[in-house]
VORO-964479 format. One record per residue (C-alpha): residue number from 1; residue in three letters; x, y, z. Coordinates in Angstrom, 3 decimals. Example, Ala and Ser with C-alpha at 12.3 -4.5 7.8 and 13.67 -1.06 7.14 Angstrom:
// VORO-964479
num:1 residu:ALA px:12.300 py:-4.500 pz:7.800
num:2 residu:SER px:13.670 py:-1.060 pz:7.140
***
This chain:
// VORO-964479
num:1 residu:UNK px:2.627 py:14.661 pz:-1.030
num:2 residu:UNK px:1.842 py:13.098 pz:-4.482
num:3 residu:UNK px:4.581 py:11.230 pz:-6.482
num:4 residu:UNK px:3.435 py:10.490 pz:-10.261
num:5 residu:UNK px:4.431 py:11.027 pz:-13.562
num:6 residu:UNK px:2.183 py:12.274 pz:-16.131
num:7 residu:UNK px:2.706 py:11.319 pz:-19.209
num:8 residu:UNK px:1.987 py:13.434 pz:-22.452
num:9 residu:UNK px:0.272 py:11.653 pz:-25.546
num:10 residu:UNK px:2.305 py:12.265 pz:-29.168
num:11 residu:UNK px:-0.908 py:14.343 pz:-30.084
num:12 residu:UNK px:-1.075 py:16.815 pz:-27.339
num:13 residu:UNK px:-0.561 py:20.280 pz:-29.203
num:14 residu:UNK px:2.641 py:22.102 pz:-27.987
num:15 residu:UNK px:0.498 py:24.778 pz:-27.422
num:16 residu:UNK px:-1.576 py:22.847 pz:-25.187
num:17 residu:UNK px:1.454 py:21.202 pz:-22.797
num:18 residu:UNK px:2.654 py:24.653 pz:-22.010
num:19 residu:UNK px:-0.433 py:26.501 pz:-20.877
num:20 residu:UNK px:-0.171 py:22.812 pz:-18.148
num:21 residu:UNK px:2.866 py:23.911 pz:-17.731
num:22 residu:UNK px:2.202 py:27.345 pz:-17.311
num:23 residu:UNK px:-0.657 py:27.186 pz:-15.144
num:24 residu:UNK px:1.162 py:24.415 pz:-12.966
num:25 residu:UNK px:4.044 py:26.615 pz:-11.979
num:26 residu:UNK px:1.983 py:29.439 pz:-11.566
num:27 residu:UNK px:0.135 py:27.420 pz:-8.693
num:28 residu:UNK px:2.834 py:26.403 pz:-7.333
num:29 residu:UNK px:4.606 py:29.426 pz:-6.888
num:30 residu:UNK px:0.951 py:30.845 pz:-4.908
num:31 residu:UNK px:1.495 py:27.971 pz:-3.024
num:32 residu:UNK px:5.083 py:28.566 pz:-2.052
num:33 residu:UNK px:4.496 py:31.763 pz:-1.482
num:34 residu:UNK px:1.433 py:31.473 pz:1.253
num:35 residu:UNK px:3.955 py:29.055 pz:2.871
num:36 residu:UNK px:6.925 py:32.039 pz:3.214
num:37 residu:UNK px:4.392 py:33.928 pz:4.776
num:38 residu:UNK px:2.687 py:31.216 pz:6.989
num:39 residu:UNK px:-0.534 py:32.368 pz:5.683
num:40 residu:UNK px:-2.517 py:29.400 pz:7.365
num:41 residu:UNK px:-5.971 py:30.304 pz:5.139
num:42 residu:UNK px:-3.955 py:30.489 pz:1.649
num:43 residu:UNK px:-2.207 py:27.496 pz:1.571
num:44 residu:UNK px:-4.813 py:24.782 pz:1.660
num:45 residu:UNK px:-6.755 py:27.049 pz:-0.608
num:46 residu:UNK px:-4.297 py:27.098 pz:-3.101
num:47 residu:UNK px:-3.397 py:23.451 pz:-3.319
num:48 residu:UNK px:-7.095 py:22.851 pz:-3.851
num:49 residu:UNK px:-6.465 py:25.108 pz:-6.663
num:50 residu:UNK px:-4.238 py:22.919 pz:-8.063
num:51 residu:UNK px:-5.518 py:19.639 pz:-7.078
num:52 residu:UNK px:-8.721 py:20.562 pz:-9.201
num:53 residu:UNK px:-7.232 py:22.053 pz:-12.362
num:54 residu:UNK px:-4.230 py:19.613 pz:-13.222
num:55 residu:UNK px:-6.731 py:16.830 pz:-13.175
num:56 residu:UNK px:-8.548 py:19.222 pz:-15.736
num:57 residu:UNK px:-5.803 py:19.583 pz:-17.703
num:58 residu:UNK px:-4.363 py:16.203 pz:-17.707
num:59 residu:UNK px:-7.819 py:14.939 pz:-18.974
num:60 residu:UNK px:-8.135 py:17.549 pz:-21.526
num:61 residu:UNK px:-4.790 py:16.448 pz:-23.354
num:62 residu:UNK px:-5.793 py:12.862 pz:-23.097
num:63 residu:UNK px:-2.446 py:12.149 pz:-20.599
num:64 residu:UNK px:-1.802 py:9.209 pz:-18.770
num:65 residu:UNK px:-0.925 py:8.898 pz:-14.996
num:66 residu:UNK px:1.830 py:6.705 pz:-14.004
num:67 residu:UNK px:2.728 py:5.283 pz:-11.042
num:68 residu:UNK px:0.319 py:5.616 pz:-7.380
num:69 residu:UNK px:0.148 py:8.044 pz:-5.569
num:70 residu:UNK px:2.462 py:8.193 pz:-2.271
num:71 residu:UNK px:1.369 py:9.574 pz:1.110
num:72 residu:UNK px:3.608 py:11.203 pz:3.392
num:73 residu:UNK px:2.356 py:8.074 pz:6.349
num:74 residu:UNK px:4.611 py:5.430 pz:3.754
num:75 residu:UNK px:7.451 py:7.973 pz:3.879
num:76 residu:UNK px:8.269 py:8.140 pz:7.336
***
């Protein structure tokens, strides 16, 4: 688990934050999803997925990261 905010720049087009947006939820549902049906091969599939195109998308609008990232070890 990941715990970070991203931060949009003043110049990022509206346009722009809500195909993120878009595209965010829409992996995140796939991965919610393969969970509900305990579909062992989709879920790791899908949160690669994810963990390569927000990274995309983040650098794209010229965003900022804030905060580290938490693993689950610290949380227990």
């Amino acid at each position: 688990m990941i715990r970070q905010l991203i931060e949009f720049c003043n110049d990022t087009p509206q346009a722009e934050q809500e195909r993120f947006s878009q595209a965010n939820a829409r992996i995140h549902k796939a991965i919610i999803n393969a969970v509900r049906e305990h579909d062992v091969e989709k879920v790791p599939d899908r949160m690669i997925v994810q963990m390569t195109e927000a990274p995309r998308y983040v650098k794209r609008m010229k965003c900022g990261q804030r905060g580290r990232p938490i693993l689950d070890s610290e949380i227990r």
